[in-house]
N, CA, C and O atoms as CSV, one atom per row, in Angstrom:
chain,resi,resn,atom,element,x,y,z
A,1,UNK,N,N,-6.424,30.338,-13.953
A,1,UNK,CA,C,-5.464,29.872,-12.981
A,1,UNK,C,C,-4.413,29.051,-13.721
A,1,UNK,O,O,-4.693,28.256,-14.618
A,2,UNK,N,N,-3.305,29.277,-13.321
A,2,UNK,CA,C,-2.055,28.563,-14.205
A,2,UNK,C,C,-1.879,27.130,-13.570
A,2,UNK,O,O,-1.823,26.880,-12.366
A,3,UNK,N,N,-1.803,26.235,-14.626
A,3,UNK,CA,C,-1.312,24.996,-13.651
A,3,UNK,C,C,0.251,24.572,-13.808
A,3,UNK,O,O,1.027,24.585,-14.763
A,4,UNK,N,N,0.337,24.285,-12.786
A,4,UNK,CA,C,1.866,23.749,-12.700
A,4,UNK,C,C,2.741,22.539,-13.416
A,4,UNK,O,O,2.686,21.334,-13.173
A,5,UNK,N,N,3.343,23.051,-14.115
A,5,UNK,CA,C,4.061,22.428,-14.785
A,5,UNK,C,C,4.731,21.097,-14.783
A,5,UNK,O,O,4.843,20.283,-15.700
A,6,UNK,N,N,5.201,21.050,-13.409
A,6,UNK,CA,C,5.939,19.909,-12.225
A,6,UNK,C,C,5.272,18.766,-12.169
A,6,UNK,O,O,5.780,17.694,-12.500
A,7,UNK,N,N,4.140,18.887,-11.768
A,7,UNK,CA,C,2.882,18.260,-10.888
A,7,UNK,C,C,1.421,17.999,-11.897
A,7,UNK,O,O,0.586,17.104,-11.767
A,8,UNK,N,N,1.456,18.995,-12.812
A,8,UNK,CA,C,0.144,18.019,-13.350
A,8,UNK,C,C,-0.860,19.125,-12.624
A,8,UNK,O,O,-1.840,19.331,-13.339
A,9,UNK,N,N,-0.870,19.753,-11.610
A,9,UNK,CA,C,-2.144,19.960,-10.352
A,9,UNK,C,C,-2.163,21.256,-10.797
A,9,UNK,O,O,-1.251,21.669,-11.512
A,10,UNK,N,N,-3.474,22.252,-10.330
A,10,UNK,CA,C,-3.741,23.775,-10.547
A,10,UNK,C,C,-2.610,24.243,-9.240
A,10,UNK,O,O,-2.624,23.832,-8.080
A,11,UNK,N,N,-2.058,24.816,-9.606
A,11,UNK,CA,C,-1.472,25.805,-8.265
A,11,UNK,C,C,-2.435,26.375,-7.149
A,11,UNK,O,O,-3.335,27.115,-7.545
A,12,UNK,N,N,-2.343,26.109,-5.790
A,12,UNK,CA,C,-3.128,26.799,-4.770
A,12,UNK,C,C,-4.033,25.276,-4.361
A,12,UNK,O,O,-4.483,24.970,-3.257
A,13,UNK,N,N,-4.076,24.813,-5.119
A,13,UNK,CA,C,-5.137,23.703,-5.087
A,13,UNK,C,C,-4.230,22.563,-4.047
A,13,UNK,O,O,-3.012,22.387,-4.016
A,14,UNK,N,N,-5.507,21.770,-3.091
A,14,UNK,CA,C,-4.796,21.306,-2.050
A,14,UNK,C,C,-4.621,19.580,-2.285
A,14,UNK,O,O,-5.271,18.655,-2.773
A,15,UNK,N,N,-3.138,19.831,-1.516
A,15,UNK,CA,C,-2.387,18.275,-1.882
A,15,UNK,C,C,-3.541,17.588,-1.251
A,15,UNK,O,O,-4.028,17.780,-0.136
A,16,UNK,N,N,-4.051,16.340,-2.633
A,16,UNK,CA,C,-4.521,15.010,-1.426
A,16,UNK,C,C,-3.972,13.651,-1.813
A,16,UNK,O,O,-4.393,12.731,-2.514
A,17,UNK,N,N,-2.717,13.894,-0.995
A,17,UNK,CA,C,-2.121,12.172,-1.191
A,17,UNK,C,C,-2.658,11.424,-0.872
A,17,UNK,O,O,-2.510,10.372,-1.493
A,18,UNK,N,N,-3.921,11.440,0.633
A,18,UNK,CA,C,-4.519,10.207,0.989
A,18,UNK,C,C,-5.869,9.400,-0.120
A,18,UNK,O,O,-6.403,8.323,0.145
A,19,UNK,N,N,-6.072,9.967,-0.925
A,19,UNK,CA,C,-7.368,9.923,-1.611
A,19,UNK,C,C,-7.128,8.479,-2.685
A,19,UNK,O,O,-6.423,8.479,-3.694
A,20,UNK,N,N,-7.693,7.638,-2.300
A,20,UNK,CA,C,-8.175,6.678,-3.382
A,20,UNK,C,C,-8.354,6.930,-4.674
A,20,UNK,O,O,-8.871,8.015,-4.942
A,21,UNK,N,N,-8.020,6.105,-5.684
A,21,UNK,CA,C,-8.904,6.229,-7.173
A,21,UNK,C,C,-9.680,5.405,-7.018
A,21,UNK,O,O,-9.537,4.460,-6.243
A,22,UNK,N,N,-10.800,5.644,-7.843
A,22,UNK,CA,C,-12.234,4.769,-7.509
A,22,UNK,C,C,-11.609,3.632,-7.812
A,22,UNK,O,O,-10.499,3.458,-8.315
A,23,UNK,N,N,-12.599,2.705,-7.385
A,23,UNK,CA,C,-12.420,0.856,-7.382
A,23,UNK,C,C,-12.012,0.549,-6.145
A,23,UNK,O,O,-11.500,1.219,-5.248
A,24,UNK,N,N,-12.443,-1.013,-6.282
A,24,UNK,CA,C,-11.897,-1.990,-4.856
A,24,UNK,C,C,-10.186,-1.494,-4.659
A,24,UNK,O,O,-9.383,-1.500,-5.592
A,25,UNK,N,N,-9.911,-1.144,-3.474
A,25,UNK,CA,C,-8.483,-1.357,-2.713
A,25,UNK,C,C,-7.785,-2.905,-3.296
A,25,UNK,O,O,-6.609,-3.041,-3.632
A,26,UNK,N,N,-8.390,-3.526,-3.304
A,26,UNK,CA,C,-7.883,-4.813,-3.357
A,26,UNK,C,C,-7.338,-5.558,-4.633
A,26,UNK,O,O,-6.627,-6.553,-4.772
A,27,UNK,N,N,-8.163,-4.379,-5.822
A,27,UNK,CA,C,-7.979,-4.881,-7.184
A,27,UNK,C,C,-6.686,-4.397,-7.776
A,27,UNK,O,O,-6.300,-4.881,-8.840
A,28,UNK,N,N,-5.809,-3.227,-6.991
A,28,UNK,CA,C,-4.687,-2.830,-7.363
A,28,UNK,C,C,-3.359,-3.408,-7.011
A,28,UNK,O,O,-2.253,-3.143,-7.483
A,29,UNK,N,N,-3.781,-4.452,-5.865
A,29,UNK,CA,C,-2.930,-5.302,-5.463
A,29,UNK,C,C,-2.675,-6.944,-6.037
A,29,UNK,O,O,-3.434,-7.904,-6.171
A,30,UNK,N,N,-1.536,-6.778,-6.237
A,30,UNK,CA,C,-0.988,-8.713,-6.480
A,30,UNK,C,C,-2.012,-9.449,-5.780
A,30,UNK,O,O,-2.941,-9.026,-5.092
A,31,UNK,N,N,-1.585,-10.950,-6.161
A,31,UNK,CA,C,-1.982,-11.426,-5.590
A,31,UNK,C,C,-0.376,-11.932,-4.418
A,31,UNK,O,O,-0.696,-12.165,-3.252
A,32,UNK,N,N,0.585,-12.018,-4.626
A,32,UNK,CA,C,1.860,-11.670,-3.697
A,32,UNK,C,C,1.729,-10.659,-2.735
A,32,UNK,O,O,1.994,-10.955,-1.570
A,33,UNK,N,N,1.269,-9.205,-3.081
A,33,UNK,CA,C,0.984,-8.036,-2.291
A,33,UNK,C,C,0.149,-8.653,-1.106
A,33,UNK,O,O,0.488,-8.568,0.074
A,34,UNK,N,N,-1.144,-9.374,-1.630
A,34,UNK,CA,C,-2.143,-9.232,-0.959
A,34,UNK,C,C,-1.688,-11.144,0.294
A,34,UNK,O,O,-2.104,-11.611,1.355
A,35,UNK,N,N,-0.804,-11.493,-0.626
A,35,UNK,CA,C,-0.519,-12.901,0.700
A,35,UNK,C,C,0.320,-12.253,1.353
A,35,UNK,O,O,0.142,-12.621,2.515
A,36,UNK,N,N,1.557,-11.125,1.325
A,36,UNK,CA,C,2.332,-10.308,2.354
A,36,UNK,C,C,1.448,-9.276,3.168
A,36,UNK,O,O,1.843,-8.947,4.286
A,37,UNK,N,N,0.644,-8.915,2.823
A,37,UNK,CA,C,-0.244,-8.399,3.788
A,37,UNK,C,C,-1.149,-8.930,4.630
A,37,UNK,O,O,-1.469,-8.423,5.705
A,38,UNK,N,N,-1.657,-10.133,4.095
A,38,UNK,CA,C,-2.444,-11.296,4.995
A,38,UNK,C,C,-1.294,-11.725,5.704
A,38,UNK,O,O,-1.900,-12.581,6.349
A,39,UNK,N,N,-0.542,-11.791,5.966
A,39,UNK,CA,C,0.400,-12.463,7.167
A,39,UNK,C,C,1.062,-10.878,7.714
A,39,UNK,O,O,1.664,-11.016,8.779
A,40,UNK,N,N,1.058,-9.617,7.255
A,40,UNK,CA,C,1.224,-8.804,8.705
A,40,UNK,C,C,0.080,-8.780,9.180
A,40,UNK,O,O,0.127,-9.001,10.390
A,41,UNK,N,N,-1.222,-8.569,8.702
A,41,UNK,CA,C,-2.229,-9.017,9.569
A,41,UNK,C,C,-2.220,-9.500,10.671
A,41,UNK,O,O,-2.809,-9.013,11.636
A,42,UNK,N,N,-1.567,-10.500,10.680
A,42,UNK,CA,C,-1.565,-11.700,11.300
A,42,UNK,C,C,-0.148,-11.578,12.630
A,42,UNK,O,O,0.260,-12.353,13.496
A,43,UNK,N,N,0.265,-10.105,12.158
A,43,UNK,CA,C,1.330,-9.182,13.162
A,43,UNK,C,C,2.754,-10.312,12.756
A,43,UNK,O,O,3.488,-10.659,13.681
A,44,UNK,N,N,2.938,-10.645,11.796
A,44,UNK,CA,C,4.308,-11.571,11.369
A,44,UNK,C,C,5.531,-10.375,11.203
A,44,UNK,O,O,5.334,-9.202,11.519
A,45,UNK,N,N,6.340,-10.693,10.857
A,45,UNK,CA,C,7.811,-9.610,10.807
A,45,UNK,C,C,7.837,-10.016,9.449
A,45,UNK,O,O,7.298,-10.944,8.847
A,46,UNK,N,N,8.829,-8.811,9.013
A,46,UNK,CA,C,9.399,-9.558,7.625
A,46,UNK,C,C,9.883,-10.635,7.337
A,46,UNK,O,O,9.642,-11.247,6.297
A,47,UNK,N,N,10.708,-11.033,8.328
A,47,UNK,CA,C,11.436,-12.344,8.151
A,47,UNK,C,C,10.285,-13.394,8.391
A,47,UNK,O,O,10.455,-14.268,7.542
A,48,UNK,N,N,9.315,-13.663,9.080
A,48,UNK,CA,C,8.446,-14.498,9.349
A,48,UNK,C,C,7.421,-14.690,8.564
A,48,UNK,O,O,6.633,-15.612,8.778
A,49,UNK,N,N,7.251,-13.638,7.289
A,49,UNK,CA,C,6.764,-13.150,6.026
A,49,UNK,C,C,7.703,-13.449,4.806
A,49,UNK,O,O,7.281,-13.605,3.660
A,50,UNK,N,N,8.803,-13.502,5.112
A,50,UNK,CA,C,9.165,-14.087,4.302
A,50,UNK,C,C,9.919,-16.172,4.075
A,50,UNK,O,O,10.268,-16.982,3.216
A,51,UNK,N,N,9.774,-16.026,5.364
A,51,UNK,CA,C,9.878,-17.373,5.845
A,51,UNK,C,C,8.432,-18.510,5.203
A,51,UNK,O,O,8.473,-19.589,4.613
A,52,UNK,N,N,7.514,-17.830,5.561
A,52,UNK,CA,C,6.129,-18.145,5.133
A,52,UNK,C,C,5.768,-18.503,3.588
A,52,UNK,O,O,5.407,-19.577,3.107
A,53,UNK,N,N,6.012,-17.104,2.908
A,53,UNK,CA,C,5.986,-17.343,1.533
A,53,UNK,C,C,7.176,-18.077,0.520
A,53,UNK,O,O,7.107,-18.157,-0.706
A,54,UNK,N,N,8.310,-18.600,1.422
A,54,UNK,CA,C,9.281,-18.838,0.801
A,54,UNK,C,C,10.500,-18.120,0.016
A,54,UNK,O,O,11.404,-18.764,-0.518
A,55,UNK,N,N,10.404,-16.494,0.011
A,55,UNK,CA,C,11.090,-15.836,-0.942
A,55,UNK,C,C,12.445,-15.387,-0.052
A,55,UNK,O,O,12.750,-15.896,1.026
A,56,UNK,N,N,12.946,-14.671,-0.515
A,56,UNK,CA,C,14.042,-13.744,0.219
A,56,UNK,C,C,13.794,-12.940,1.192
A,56,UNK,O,O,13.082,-12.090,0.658
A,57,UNK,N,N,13.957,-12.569,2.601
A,57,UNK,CA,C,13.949,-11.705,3.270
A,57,UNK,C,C,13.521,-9.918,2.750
A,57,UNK,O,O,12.592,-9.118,2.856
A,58,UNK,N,N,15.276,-10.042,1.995
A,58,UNK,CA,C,14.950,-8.796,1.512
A,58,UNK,C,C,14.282,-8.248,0.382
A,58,UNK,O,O,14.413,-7.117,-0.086
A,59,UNK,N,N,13.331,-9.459,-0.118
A,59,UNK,CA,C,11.991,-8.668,-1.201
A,59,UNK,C,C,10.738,-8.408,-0.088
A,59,UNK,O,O,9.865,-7.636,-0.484
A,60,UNK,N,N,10.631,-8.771,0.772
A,60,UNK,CA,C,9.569,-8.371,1.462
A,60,UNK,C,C,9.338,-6.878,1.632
A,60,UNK,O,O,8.183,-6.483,1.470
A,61,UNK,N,N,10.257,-6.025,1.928
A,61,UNK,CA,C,10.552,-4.682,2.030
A,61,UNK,C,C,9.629,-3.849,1.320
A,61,UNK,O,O,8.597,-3.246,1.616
A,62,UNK,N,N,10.564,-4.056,-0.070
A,62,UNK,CA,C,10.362,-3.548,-1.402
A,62,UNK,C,C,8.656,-3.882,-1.532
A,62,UNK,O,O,7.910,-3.000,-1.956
A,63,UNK,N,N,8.116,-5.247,-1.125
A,63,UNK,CA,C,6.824,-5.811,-1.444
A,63,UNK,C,C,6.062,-4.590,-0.939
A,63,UNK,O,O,5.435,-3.899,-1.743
A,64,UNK,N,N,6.099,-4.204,0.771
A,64,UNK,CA,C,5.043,-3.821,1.133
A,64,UNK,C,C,5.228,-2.030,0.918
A,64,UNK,O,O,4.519,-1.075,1.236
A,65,UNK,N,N,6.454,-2.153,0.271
A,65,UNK,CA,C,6.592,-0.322,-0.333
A,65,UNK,C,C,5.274,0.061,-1.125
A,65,UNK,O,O,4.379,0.888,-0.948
A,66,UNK,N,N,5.672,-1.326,-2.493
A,66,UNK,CA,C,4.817,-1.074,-3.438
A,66,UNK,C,C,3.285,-1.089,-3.075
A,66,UNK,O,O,2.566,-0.106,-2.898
A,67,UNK,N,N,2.995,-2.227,-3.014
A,67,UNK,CA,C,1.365,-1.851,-1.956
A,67,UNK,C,C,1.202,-0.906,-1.038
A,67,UNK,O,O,0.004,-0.669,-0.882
A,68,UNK,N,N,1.891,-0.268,-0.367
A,68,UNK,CA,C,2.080,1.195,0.322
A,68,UNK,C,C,1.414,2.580,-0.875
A,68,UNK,O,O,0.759,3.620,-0.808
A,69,UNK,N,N,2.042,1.806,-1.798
A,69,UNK,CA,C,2.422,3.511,-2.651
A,69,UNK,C,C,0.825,3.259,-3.538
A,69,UNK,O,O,0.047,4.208,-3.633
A,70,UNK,N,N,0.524,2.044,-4.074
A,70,UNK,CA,C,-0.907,1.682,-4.590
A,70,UNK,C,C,-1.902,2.087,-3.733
A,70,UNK,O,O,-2.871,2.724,-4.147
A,71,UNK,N,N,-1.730,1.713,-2.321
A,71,UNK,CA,C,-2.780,1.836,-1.448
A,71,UNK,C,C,-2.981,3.660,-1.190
A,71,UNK,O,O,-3.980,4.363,-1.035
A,72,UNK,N,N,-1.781,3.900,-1.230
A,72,UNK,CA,C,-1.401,5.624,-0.680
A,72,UNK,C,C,-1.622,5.677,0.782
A,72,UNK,O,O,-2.125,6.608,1.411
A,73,UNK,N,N,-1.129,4.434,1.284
A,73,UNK,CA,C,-0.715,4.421,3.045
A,73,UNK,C,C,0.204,5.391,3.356
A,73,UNK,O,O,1.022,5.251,2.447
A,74,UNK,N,N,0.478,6.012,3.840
A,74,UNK,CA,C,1.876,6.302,4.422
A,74,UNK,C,C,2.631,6.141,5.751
A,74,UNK,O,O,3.404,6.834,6.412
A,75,UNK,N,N,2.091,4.969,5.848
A,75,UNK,CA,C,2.868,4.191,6.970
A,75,UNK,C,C,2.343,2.870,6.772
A,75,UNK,O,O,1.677,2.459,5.822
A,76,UNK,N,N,2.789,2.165,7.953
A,76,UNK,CA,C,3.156,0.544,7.287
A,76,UNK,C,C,1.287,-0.256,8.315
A,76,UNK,O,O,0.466,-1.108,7.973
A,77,UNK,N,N,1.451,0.806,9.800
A,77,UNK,CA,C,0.553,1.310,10.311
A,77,UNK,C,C,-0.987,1.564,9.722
A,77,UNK,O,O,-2.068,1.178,10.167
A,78,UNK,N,N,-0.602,2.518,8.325
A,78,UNK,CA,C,-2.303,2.954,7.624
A,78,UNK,C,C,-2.139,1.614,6.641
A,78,UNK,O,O,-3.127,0.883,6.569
A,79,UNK,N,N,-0.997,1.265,5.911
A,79,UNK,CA,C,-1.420,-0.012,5.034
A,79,UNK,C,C,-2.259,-1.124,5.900
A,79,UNK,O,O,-3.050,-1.789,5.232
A,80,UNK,N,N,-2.198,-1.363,7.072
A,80,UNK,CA,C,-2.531,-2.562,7.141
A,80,UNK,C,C,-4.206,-2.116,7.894
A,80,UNK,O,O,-5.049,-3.013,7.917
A,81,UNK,N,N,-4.548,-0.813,8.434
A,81,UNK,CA,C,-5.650,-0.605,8.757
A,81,UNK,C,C,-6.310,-0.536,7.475
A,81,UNK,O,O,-7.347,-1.191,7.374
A,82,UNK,N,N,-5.711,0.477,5.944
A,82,UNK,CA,C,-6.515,0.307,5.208
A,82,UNK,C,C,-6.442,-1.276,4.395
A,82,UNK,O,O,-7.096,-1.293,3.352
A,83,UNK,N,N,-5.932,-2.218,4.648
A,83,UNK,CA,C,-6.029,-3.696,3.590
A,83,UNK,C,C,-6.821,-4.046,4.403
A,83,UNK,O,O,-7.622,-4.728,3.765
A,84,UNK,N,N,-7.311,-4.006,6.053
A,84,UNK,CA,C,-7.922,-4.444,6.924
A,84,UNK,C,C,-9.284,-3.737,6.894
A,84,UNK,O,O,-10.082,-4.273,7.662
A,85,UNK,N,N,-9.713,-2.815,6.305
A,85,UNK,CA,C,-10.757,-2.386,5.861
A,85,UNK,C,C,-11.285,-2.861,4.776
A,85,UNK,O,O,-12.507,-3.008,4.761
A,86,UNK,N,N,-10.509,-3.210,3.621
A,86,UNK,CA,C,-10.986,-3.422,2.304
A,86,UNK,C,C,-11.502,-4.580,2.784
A,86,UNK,O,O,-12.435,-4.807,2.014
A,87,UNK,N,N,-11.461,-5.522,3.650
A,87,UNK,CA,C,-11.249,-6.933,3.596
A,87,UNK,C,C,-12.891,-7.141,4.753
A,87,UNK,O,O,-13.437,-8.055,5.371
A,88,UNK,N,N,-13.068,-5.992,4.555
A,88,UNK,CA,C,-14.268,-5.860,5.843
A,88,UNK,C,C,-14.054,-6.150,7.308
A,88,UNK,O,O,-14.942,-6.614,8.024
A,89,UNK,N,N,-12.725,-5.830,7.762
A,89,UNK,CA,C,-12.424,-6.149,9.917
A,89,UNK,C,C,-12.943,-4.980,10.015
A,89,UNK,O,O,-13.095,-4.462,11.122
């Protein structure tokens, strides 16, 4: 079977973006990641997240992209059910 050049992956073989790499959820995250996610928890807005931690408004964004893309959430929705899992709720 040829693998694809692009991607790294065998051709035919099925996408799994949702899939974890082994280890704790929690160990791939900041410790910044993981205080912007303890306050949406907590159902805060960005601005009230960023009010909290003291930083700029608009790094909060960018913050919960990156923990998005570590976690392999794809919504802001699965990030916080899956940080809310790691965390044992």
């Amino acid at each position: 079977m040829a693998q694809s050049q692009s991607s790294g992956r065998f051709q035919g073989s099925p996408e799994r973006t949702n899939t974890l790499p082994p280890g704790p959820p929690l160990a791939r995250l900041s410790r910044r990641e993981r205080d912007v996610l303890d306050l949406l928890l907590q159902c805060k807005t960005s601005n009230e997240i960023a009010a909290s931690l003291e930083i700029p408004p608009h790094e909060v964004e960018p913050g919960l992209e990156i923990a998005r893309s570590k976690l392999r959430a794809r919504s802001r929705a699965e990030l916080v059910l899956i940080y809310s899992r790691s965390l044992g709720r």
